[in-house]
C-alpha positions as CSV (number, residue, x, y, z in Angstrom):
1,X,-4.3,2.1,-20.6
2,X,-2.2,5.3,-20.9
3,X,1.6,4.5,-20.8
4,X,1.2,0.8,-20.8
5,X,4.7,0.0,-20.0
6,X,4.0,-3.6,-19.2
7,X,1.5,-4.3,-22.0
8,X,1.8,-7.6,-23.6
9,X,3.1,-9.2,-20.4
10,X,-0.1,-11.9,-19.0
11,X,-0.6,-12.1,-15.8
12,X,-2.2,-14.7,-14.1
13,X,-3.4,-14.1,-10.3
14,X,-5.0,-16.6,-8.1
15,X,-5.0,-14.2,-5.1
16,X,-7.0,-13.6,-2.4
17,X,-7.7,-11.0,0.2
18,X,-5.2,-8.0,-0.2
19,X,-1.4,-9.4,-1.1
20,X,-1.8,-11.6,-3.9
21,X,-4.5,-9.0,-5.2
22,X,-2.4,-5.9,-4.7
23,X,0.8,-7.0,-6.3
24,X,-1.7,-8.1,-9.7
25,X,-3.4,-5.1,-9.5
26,X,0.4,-2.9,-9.5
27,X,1.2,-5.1,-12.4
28,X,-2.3,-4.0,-14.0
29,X,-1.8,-0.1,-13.5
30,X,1.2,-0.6,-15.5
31,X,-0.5,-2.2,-18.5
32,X,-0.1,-5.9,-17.9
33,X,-3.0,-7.9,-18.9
34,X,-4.0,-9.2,-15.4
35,X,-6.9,-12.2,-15.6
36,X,-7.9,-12.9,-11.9
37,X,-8.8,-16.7,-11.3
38,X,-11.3,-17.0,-8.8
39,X,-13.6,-19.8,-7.4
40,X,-17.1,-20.6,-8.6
41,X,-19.8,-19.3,-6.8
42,X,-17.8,-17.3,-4.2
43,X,-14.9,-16.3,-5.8
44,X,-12.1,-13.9,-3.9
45,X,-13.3,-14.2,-0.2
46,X,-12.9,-10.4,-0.2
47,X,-16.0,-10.0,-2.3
48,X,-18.5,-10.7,0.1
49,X,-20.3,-7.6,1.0
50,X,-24.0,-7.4,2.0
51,X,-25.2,-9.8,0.2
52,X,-23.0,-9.0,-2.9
53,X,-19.7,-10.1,-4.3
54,X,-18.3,-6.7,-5.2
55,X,-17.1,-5.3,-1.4
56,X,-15.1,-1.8,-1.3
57,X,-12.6,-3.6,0.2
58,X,-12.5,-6.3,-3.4
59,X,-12.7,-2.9,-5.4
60,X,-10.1,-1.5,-3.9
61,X,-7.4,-4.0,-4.8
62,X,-9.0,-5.3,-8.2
63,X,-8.9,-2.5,-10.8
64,X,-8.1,-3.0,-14.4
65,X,-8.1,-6.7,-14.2
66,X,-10.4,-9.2,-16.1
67,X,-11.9,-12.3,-13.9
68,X,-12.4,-15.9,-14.9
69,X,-13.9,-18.7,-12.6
70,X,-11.9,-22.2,-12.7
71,X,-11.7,-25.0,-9.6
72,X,-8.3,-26.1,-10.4
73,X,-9.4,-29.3,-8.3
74,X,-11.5,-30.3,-11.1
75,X,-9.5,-32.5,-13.8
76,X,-11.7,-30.1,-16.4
77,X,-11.4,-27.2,-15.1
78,X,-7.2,-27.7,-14.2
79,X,-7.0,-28.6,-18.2
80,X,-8.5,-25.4,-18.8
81,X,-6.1,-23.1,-16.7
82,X,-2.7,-25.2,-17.6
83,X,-3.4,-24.1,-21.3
84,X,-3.8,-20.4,-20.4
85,X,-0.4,-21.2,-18.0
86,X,1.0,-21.9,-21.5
87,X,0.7,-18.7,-22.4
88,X,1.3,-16.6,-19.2
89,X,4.2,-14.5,-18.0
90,X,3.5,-14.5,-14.6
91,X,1.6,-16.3,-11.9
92,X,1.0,-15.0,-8.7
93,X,-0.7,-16.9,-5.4
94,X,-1.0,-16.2,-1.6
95,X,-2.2,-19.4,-0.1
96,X,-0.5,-20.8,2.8
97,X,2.5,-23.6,1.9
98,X,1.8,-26.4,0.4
99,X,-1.9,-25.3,-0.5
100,X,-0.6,-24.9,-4.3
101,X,0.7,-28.0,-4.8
102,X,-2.5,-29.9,-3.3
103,X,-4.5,-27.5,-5.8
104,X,-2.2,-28.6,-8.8
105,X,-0.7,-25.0,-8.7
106,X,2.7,-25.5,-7.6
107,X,5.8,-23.9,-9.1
108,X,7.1,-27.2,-10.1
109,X,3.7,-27.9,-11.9
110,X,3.3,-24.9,-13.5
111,X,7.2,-24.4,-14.6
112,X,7.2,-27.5,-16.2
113,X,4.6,-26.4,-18.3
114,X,6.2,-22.7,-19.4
115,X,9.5,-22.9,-18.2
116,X,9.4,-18.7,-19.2
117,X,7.1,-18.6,-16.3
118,X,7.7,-16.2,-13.2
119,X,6.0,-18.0,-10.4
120,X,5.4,-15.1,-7.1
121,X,4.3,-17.3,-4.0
122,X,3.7,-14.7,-1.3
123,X,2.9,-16.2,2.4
124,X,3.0,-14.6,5.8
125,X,5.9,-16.2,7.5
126,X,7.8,-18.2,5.0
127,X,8.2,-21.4,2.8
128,X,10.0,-23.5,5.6
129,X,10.2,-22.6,9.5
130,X,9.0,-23.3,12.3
131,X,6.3,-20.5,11.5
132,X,5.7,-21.4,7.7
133,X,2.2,-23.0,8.6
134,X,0.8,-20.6,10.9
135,X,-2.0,-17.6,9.9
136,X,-0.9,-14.5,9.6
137,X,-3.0,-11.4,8.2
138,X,-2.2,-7.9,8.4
139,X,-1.8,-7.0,12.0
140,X,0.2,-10.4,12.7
141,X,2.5,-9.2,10.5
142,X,2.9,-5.7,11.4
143,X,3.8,-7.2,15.3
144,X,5.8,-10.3,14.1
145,X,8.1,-7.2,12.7
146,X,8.1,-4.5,15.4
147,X,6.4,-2.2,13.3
148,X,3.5,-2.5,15.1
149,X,4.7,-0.7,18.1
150,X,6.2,2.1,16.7
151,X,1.8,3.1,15.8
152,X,0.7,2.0,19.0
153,X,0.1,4.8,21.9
154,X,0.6,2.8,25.0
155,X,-1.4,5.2,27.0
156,X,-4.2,3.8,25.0
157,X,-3.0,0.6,23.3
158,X,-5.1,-0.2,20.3
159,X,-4.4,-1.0,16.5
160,X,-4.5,2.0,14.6
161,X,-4.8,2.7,10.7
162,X,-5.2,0.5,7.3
163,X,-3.6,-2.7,6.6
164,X,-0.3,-1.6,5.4
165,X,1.4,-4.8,6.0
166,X,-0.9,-6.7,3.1
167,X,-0.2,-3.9,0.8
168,X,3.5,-3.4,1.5
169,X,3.8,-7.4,0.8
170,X,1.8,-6.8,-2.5
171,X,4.8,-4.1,-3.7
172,X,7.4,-5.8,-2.7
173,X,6.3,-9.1,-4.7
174,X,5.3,-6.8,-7.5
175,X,8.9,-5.3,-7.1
176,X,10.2,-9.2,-7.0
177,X,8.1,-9.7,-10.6
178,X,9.2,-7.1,-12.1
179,X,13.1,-7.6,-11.4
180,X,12.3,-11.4,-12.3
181,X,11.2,-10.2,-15.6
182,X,13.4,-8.0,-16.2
183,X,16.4,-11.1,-15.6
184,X,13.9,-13.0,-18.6
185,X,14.0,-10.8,-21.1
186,X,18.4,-11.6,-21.2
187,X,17.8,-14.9,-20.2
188,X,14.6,-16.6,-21.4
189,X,14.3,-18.3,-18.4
190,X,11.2,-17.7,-15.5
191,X,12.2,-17.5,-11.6
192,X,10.1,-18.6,-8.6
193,X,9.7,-15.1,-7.1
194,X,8.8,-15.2,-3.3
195,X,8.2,-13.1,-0.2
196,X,6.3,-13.5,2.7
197,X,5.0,-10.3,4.8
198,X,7.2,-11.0,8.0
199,X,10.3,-10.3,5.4
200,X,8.3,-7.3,3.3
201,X,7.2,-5.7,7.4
202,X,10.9,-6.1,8.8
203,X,12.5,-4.8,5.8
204,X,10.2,-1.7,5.7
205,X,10.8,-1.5,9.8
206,X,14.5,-1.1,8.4
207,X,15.4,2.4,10.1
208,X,13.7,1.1,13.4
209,X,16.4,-2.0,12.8
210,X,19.4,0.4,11.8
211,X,18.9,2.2,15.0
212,X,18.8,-0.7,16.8
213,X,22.2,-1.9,15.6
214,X,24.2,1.1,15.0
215,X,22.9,3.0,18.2
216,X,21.5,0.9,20.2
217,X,18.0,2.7,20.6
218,X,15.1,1.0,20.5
219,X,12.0,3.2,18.9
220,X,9.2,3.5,19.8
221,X,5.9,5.0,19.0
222,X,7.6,9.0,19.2
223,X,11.1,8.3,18.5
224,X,10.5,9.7,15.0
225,X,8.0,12.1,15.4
226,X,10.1,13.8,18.0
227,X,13.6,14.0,16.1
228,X,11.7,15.0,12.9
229,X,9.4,17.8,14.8
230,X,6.7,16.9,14.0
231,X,3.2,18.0,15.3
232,X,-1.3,18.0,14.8
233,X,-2.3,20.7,16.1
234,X,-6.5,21.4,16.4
235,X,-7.7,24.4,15.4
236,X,-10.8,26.8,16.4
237,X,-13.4,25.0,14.2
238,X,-11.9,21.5,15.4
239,X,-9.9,20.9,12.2
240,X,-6.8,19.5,12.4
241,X,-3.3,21.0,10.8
242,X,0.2,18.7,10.7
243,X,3.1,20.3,10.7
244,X,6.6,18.7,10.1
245,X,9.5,21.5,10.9
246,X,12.4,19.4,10.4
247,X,16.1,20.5,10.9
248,X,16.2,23.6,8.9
249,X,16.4,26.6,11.1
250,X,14.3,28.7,9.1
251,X,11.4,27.0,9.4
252,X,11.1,27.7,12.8
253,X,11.7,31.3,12.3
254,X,8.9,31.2,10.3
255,X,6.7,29.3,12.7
256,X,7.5,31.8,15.7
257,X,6.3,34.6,12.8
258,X,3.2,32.6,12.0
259,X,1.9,32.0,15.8
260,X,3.4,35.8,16.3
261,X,6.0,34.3,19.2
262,X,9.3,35.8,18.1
263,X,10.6,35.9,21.4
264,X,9.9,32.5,21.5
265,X,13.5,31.3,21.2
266,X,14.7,32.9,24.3
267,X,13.1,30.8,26.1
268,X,16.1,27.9,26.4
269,X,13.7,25.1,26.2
270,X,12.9,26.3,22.7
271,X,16.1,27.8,21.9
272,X,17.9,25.3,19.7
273,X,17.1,22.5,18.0
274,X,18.3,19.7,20.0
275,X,16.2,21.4,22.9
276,X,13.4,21.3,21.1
277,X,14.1,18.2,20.5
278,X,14.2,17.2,24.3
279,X,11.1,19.7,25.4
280,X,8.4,18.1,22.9
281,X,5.7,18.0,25.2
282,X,6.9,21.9,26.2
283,X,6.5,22.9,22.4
284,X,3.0,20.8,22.1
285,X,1.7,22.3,25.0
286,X,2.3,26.0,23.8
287,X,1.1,25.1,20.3
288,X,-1.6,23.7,21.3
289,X,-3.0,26.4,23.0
290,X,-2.3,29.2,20.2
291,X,-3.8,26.9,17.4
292,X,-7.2,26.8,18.9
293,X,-7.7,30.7,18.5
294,X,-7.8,30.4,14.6
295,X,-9.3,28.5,11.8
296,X,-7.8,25.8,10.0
297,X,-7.9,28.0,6.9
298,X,-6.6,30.7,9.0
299,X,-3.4,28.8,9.9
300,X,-2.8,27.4,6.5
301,X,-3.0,30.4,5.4
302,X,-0.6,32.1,7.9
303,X,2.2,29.2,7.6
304,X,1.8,28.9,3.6
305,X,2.9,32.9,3.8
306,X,5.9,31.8,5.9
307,X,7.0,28.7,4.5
308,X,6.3,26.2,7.2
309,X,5.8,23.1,6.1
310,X,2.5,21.7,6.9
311,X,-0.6,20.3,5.4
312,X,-4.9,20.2,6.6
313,X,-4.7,16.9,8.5
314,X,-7.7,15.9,6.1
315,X,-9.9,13.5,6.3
316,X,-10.9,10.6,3.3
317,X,-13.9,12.9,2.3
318,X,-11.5,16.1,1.8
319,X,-8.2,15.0,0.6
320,X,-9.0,14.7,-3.4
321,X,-11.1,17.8,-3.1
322,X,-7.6,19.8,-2.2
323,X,-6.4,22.1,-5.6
324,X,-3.3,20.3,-5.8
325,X,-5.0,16.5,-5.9
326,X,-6.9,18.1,-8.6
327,X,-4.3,19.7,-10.4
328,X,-2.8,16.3,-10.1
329,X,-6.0,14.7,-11.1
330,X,-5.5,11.8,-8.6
331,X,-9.1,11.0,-8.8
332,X,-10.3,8.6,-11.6
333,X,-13.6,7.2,-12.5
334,X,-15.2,4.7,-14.9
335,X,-18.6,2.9,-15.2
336,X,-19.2,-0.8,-15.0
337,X,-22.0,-2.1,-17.5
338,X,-24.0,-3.9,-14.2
339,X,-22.0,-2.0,-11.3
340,X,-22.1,1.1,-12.4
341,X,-20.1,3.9,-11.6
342,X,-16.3,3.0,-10.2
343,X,-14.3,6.0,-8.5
344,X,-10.3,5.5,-7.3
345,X,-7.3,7.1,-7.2
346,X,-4.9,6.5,-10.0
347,X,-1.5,4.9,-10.0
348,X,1.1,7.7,-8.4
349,X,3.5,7.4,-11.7
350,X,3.8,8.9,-14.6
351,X,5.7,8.2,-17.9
352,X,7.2,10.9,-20.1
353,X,4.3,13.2,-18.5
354,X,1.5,10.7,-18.7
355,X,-0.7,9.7,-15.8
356,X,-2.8,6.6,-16.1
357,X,-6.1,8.5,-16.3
358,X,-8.0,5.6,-17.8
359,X,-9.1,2.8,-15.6
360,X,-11.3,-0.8,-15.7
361,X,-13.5,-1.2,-13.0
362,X,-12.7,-4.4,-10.5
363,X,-14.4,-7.6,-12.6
364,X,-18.0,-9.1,-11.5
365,X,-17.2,-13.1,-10.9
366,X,-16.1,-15.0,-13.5
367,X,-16.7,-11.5,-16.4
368,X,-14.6,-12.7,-18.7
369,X,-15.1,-16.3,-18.7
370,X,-16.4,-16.1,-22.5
371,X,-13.3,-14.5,-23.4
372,X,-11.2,-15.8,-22.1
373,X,-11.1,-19.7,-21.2
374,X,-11.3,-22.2,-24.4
């Protein structure tokens, strides 16, 4: 791994689905030795894919981690995984309370055996509460926090994009590990590291909550979009472009020189900012209109030579084909010996100009089972 800032720090991860998963696999882009312990048979339940064990959804959230198969419910099997606890840094497990300790997982069990250990338990609403045993997943979550309905239209109320919630939980607890050992390397002494994605969704809700309490405003779905200006606007060949104008003046000056409206700004609705502001719908409609007599390459064009910022509103297939993604070389690819080949984006961060262009594709079940276990 290039810029392996965590390298030497073990990693144990008996995750599942996307939290647990996603906060080993940030620890892995930074060089941690992740080994993901996973069920016989079946292993991570987010495997399962056509008949397979190696789903997009698993590869997504699995990358440069090795994968051993152990049923901690097994006297054998538990023997085997407490001596590789012995040697671990961190452990890291998403299972609903009280399912560690019935697995012989707990933080108690595991501490007494590496008292260095930093022990993550991420759930969905908590340790204790009256909530602590129910099932929550990603869109529970995102509505047990309000965020949720700052993304639904109510016009047409539906949930809408990826499941941010699971992978916000993942950073924070990766955020938690790190801290924790961080605190070990003065102290010598592990912490029991836990967040559970009701805290990790309120706490990234947190402007929603500021407004709340320091103006009384409750958002909603265009509270943001309309302070910040923001638009999509569709263009003649049914592209999309996104603008965000902002507060700075300028911008708009260069907009009205772009969609060739400079009068645009007597007109009081459109005059100032704070009008703007109030006549959205006003702006959208006169936008909307002008944007659908050019090309998508012909507006990005036109704005780029006014400085308005904007962006293609581009689709999954288009985005890392952009000059600046490849500049940026955000794309990376490997090839599994049985898999074959494995393509993903790379981790955002770089270290003294490094980027982590070298990457291990997600494990088959149980991989490193020869290696690894005694």
């Amino acid at each position: 791994m290039t810029a392996a800032v965590l390298q030497g720090v073990r990693v144990l991860e008996q995750g599942t689905f996307i939290t647990g998963p996603a906060c080993g696999m940030l620890l892995a882009d930074l060089g941690a030795d992740v080994i993901k312990v996973e069920q016989p048979g079946t292993g991570d339940p987010f495997r399962a894919f056509k008949g397979g064990l190696y789903s997009p959804h698993f590869q997504t959230y699995n990358r440069n981690k090795r994968s051993i198969t152990v049923n901690t419910k097994q006297a054998a099997d538990r023997e085997k995984f407490y001596e590789l606890v012995k040697t671990a840094d961190v452990y890291i497990q998403n299972f609903r309370p009280g399912v560690a300790e019935d697995l012989g997982v707990g933080e108690k069990q595991l501490r007494d055996l590496n008292p260095r250990l930093i022990y993550c338990s991420i759930s969905g609403f908590g340790p204790t509460g009256p909530a602590a045993s129910r099932p929550s997943y990603d869109t529970v979550a995102q509505a047990a926090s309000g965020y949720l309905k700052l993304l639904v239209n109510p016009a047409n109320p539906r949930v809408v994009g990826p499941a941010i919630a699971d992978a916000v939980t993942g950073f924070y607890a990766a955020y938690g590990v790190l801290g924790a050992l961080y605190e070990r390397s003065r102290t010598g002494v592990g912490r029991k590291v836990e967040v559970s994605m009701l805290e990790a969704m309120s706490h990234w809700n947190l402007d929603a909550f500021t407004h709340y309490y320091s103006a009384n405003e409750v958002m909603g779905p265009f509270s943001r979009p309309r302070v910040s200006q923001s638009y999509v606007l569709e263009c003649k060949d049914g592209k999309w472009v996104a603008l965000h104008m902002s507060s700075p003046e300028k911008f708009w000056q260069g907009l009205a020189s772009a969609i060739e409206k400079p009068d645009m700004f007597q007109d009081p609705r459109f005059a100032t900012r704070e009008a703007r502001i109030d006549n959205q719908e006003a702006i959208i409609d006169l936008l909307s209109g002008i944007f659908k007599t050019r090309t998508r390459e012909q507006w990005c064009n036109r704005l780029l030579a006014e400085d308005v910022p904007h962006a293609p509103m581009y689709g999954t297939d288009e985005a890392l084909q952009d000059p600046q993604a490849q500049h940026l070389q955000l794309l990376v690819q490997a090839t599994h010996p049985t898999m074959g080949e494995f393509r993903t984006v790379r981790p955002p961060v770089s270290f003294d100009g490094e980027r982590a262009l070298k990457v291990r594709p997600p494990p088959t079940l149980g991989e490193h089972n020869a290696e690894i276990l005694p």
